[in-house]
ZAZA-589690 format. One record per residue: x, y, z of N, C-alpha, C, O in turn. Coordinates in steps of 0.05 Angstrom, whole numbers, plus 5000, padded with zeros to 4 digits. Layout:
<nodes>
XYZXYZXYZXYZ...
</nodes>
This chain:
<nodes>
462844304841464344484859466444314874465844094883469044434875471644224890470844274909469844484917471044084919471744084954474344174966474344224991476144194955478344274961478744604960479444754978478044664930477444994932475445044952476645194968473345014961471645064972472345075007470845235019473944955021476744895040478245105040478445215061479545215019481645395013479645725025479945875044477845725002476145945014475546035039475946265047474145755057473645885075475245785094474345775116478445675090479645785112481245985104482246105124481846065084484346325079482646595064483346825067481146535052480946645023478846835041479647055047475946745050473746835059475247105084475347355085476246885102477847105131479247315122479247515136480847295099483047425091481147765083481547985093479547705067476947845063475048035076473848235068475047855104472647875118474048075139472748275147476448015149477948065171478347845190479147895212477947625183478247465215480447375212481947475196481547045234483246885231482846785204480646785193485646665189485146555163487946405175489846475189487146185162488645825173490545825154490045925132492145735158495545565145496245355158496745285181496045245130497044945133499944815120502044935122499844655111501744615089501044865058499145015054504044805042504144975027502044875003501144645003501545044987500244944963502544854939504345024933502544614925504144604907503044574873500944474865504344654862503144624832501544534831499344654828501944144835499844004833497044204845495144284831497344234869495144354881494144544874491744584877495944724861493244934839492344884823489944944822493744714796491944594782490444344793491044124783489044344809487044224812484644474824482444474814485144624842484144864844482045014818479545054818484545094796484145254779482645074765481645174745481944824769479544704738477944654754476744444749476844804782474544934794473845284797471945414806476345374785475545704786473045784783472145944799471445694760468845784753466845644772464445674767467545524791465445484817465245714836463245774850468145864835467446104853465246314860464546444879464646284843462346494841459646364860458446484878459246154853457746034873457945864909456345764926460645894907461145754933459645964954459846204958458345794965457145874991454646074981453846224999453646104963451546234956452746534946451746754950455046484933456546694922457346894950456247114954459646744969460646864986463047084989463547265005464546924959466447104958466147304946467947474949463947384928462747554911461947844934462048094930461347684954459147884970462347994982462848234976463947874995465447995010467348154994467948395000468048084982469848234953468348524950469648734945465648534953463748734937463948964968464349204966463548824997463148885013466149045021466149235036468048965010471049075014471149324999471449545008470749234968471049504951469349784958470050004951466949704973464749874974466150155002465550375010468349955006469650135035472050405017473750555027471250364986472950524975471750634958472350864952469850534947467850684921465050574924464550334922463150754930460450644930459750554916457850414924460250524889459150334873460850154850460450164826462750004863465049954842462649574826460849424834464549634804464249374779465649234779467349264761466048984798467348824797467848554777465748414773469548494767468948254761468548014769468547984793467947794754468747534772471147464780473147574772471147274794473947144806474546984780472946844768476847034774479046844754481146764763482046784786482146634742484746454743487646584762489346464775487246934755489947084762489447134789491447094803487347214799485247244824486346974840488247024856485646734840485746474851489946484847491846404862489946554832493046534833494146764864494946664885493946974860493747144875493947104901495147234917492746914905490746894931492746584939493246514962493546444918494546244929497946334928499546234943498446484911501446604925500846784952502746734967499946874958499247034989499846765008501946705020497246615006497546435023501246295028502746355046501746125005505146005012506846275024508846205037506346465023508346745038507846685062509746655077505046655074505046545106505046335115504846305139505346075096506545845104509145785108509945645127511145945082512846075082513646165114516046125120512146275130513046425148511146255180510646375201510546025174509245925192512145815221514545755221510245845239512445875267512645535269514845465279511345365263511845155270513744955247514244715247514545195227515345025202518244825209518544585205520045015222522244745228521944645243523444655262519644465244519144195258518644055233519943845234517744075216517444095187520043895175522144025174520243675168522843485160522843575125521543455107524443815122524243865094527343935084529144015098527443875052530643995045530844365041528644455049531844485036532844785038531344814997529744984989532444624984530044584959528044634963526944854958526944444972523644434978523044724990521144834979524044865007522945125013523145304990521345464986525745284972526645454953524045404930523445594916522845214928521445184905518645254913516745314898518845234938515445414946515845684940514445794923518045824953518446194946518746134914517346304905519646004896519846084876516746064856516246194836514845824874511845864860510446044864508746114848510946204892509946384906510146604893508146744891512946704878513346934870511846854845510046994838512546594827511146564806507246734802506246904788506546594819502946584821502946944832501247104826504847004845504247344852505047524824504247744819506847364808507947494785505047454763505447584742503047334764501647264741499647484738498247494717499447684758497447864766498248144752499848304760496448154724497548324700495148464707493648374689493348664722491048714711490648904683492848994676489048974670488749014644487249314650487849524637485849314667483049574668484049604702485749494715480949924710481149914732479849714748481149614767477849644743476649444761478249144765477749004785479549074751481748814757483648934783483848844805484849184769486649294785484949354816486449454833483349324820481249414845481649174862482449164885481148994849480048704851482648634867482348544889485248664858488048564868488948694889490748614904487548904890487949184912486148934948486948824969484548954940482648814961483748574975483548545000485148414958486948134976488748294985488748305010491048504968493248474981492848644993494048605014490849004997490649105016490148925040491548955060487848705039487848585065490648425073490348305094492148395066494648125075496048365076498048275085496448575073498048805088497448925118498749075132494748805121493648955143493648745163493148795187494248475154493648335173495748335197498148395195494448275218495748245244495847995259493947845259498247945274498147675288498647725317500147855331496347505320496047535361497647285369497247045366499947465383500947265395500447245429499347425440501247045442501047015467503546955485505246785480503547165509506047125525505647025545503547085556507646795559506746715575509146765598511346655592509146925626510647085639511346895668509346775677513246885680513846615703515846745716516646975711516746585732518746655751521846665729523446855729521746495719524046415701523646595669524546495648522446835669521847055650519647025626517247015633520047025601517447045584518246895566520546855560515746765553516246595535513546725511511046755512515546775492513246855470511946645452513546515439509146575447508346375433506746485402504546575402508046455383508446715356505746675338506346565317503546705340501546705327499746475331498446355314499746425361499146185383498046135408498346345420496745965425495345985441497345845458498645655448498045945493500145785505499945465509498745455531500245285503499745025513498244985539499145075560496044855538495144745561496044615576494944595598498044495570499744265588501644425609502744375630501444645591503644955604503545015641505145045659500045025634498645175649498445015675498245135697498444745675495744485684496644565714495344625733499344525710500144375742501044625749501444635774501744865737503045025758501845205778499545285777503845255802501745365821500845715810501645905797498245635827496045885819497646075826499046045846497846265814498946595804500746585799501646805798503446285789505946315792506046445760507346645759505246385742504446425714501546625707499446635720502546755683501646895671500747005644502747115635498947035629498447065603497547305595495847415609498447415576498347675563496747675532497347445525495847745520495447745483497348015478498348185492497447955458499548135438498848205408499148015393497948405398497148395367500148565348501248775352500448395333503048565327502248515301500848325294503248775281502348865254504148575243506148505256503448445225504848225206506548255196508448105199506448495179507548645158511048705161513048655147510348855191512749025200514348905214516349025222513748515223514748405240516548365229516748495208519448155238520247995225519947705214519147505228520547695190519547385170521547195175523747265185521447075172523146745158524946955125523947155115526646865120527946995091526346955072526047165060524746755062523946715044521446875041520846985020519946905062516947105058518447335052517647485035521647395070522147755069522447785043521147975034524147595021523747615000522047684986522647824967519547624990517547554968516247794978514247794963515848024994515048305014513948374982511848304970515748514976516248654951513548544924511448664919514648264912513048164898510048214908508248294893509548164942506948224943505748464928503748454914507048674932506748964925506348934901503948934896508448894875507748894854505248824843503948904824504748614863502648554837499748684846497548614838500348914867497549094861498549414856499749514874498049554833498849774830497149934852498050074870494549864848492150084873493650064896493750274909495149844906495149874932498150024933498250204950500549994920502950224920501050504925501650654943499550534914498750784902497750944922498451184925495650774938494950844962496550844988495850975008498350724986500150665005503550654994505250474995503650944980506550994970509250914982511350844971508650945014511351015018512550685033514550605043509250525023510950185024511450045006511849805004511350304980511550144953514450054941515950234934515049854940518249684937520049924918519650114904521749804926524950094906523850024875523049814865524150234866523450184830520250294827519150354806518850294852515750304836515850574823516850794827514150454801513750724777510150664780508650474778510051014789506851104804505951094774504350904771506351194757505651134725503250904721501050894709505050704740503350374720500250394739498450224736500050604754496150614773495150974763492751034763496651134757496451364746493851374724492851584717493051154715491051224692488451234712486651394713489151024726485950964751485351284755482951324759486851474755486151714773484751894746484952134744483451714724481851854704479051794716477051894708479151614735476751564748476151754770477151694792474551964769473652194780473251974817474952004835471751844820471351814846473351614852473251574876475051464840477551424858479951684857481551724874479751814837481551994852481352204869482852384875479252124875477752284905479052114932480352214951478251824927479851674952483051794947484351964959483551644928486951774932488051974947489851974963486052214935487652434939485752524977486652664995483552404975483252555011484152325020482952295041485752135017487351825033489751955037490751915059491352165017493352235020492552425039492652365063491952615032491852825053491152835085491752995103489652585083488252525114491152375136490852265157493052395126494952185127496652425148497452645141496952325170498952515189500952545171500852765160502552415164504652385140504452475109505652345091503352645104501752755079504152815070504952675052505953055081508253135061510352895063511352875040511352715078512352495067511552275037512852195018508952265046507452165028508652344996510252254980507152634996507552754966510252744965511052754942511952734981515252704965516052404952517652384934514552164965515551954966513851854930514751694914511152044926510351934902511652144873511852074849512252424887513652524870516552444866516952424841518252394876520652274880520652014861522251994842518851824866518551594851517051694812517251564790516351844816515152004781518052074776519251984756518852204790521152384771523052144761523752114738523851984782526151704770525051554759526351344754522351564749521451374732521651594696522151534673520851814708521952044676523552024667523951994643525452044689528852164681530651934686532851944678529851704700531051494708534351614724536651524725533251834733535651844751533551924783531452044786535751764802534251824832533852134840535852264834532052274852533152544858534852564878535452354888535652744885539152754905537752804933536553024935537852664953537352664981539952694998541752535001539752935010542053065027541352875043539552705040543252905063543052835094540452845106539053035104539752635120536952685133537552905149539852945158534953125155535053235169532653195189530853105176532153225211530053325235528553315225528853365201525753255236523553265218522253435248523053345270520753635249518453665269517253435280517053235266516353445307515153185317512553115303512052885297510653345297508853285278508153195252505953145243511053185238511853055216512452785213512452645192513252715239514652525225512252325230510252345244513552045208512351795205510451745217510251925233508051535221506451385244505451205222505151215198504850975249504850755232502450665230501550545250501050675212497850705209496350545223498050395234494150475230492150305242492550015225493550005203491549825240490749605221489149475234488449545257488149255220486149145215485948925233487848765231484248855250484048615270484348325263482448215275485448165251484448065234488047945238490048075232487647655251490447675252490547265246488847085250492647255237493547055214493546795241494346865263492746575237493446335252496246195257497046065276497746265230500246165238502446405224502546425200503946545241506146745234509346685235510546485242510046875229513246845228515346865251514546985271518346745255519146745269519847025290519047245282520847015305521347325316524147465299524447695291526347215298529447315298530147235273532447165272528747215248528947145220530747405207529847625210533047385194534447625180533047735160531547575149533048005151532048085134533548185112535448345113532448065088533048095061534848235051534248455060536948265036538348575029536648775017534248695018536949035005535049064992535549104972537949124968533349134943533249014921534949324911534049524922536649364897537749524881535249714862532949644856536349914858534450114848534750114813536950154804533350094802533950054772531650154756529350074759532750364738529850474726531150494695533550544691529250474674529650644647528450884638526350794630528451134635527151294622524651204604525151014589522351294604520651214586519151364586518751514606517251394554516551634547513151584558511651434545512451694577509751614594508251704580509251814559505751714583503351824561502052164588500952164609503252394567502952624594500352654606500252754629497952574592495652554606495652434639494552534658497152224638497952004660499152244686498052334706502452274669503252464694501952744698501852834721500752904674498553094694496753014709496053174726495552724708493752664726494752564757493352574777497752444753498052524783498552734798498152744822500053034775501253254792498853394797498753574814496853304782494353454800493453314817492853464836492953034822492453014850494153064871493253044893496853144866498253104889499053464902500053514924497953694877497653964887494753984891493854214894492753744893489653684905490853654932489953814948492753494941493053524967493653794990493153845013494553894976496554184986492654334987491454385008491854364964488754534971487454464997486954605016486954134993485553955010486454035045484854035064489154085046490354105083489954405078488754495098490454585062488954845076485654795074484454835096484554735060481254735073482154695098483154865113481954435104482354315128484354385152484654235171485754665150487454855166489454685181490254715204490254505163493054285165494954365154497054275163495154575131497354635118500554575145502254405144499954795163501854795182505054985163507254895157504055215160506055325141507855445166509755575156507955455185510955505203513255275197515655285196511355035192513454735201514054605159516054555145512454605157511254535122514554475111515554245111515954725102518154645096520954645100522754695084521154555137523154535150524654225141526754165152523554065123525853875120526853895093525453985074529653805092531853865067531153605046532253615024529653405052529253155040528453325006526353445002530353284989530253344962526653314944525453494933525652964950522953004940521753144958520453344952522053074975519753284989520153634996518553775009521753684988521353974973520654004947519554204939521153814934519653864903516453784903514953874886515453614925513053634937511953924940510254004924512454014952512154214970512354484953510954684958514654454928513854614907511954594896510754804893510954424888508554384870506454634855506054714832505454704886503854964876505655264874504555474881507255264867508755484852509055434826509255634812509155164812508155194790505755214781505155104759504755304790500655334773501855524754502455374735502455694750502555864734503055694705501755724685504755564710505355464679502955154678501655114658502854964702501854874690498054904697496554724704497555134694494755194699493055164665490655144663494755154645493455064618492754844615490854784600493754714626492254314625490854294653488454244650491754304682491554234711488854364710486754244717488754634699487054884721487654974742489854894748486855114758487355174787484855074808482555024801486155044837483855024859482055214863480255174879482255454850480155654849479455744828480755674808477255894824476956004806479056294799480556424813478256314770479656544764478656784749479756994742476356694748474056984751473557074781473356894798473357344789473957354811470957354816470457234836468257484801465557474803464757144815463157084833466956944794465556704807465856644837464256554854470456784841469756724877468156924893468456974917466857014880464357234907461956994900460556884917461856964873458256874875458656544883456556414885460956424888459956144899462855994912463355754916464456234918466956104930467356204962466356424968468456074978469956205008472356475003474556434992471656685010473256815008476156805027478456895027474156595045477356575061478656375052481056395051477456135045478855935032481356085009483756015008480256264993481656444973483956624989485656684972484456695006485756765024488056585037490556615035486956425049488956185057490356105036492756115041489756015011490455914989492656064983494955984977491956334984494456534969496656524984498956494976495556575015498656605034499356335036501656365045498956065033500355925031501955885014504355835019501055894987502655874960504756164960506156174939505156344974507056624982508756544994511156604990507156295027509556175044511655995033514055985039510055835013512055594997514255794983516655744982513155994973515356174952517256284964519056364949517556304986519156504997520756295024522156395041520155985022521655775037522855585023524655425027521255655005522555324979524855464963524655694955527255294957529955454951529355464915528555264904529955774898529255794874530155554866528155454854532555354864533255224857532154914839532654804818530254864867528154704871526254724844526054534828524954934842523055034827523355034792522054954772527055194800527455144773526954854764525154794748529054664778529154434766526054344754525654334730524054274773521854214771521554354742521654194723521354564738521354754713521854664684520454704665524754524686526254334667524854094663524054034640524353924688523453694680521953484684521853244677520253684702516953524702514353644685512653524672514953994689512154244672512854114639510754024628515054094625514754064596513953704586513353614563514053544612511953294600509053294613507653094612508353474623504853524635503953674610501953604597505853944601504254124588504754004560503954154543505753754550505253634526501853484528500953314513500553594547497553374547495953594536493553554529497453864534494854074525494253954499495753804486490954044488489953874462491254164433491154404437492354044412493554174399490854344381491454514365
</nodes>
């Protein structure tokens, strides 16, 4: 067993996992993974198989009984491109006597080792979900320290003791601060690499669409949702989401330009209701030892570039039914909110919002949320649920512009309804 992997674990790898502080130090360089990686197959045992337990202990917060694999080579890669993104972004780095190279060739290993993360099945794809869901969630506590002479922020840091020693009692003051990681500002080189993190977990775009980088095609996690109990998380993660109809426009929007490889047409923003709009989810306690600067510029952004490609229609029926699972899911749950529902002009998210006006055509592959024997909804259905269901799908018809519908009509229903079996 390395001693060095074994170091790595439990200061980044284990916390990152667990939720706690997780340490940065210097960057990892080549050299330093390959020496890592011709201990991979110790993982499994470090610490009495620690990372095993916590990995198992993470997934279990999404599927009661997921099959994980072991930790591998792409895994340990993973994990050591994460890490250089927050060394990358460490507050103490320009004290750091380095060339503008030397930084360039860490972002460029960084994106490398995040680029190697191909998973093959769902449980790989699970597995990649678990690091980078956690390094999305992470948060950094910083500390302010407040004086006659105003505030001094100390960025993922404890104030100096030397700060404190001599000054007089109450002239000074200290505050904690937890600020999301994610949403802060980076150093350029981590803002860069934002994106790359994303890629290389499809589960986690999937679950978290609307931080998924320009270009994501929902397609490449779309098969996972043949798995009956993750597409249960999916689809009540979406719905539970104050932001639910942002959400279904942001993953329908991203299907259609990955079909047609053209963007759909977004008017002018309009108003959103106060209950609509955005919020910025909870996160996770669990905040990084060394973070990024405050006043770092951020990145341009990456140009939008797609090709048409002929998807396999099983795939995209399996997301347009989870995503008219959502629309069922907020009327159970008497969230629909059909006064407000479709007061914004945002192009996907009216084709969201269409959705269930097409059952009709695509009820030959999808099915419907109810039955359609009417004996079955007396002998084991809500008749009011059956009720709500109708006047909402009446409200969408008579707010959503025919226009909308048609399109949808043209060029999403004739690649779902190619999954019917011949």
């Amino acid at each position: 067993m390395g001693k060095r992997l074994a170091e790595f674990v439990d200061g980044f790898v284990a916390p990152l996992l667990a939720g706690g502080d997780v340490a940065i130090g210097p960057p990892v360089r080549p050299a330093d993974f390959h020496e890592l990686l011709a201990d991979v197959h110790t993982l499994r045992h470090i610490h009495s198989g620690q990372v095993l337990a916590l990995r198992q202990a993470r997934a279990q917060q999404l599927l009661a009984d997921p099959g994980l694999p072991d930790p591998d080579g792409e895994e340990l890669a993973l994990w050591v491109g994460l890490y250089n993104v927050l060394a990358l972004d460490h507050p103490e780095r320009e004290r750091v006597w380095a060339r503008a190279v030397t930084w360039q060739r860490v972002e460029q290993a960084a994106r490398y080792w995040l680029q190697l993360s191909h998973p093959g099945n769902f449980e790989a794809a699970l597995v990649r979900h678990l690091s980078v869901g956690a390094f999305v969630d992470l948060v950094r506590h910083d500390q302010i320290l407040s004086g006659p002479d105003g505030e001094q922020r100390f960025v993922g840091q404890e104030v100096p003791r030397r700060r404190l020693r001599w000054a007089v009692p109450g002239a000074l003051s200290v505050r904690d601060e937890l600020v999301p990681w994610w949403t802060s500002n980076h150093a350029p080189e981590a803002e860069r690499l934002l994106h790359d993190v994303l890629w290389a977990s499809p589960v986690t775009c999937l679950l978290r669409p609307r931080q998924a980088p320009p270009g994501w095609n929902p397609l490449t996690a779309a098969a996972f949702l043949h798995e009956r109990a993750f597409a249960r998380v999916v689809c009540h993660g979406w719905a539970a989401s104050r932001s639910w109809i942002e959400i279904g426009g942001a993953v329908l929007g991203a299907l259609l330009f990955t079909l047609t490889g053209r963007p759909t047409q977004e008017p002018a923003a309009d108003l959103h209701p106060p209950d609509l709009r955005s919020t910025q989810a909870p996160r996770r306690r669990g905040s990084p030892a060394m973070a990024a600067p405050m006043a770092a510029p951020m990145a341009a952004p990456l140009a939008l570039q797609a090709t048409p490609i002929d998807a396999g229609p099983g795939d995209v029926a399996a997301l347009v039914g989870a995503l008219i699972h959502v629309h069922f899911l907020r009327v159970l749950e008497f969230g629909a909110r059909l006064g407000v529902a479709p007061s914004s002009r945002d192009r996907p998210v009216q084709m969201f919002l269409a959705l269930p006006l097409l059952l009709p055509a695509l009820a030959p592959v999808l099915g419907t949320p109810l039955p359609v024997d009417p004996e079955a909804l007396l002998a084991g259905f809500d008749t009011q649920v059956q009720r709500r269901w109708i006047e909402y799908v009446e409200h969408l018809g008579e707010l959503i512009p025919r226009t909308v519908v048609e399109n949808l009509l043209a060029t999403l229903v004739p690649r779902v309804v190619k999954a019917t079996p011949a």
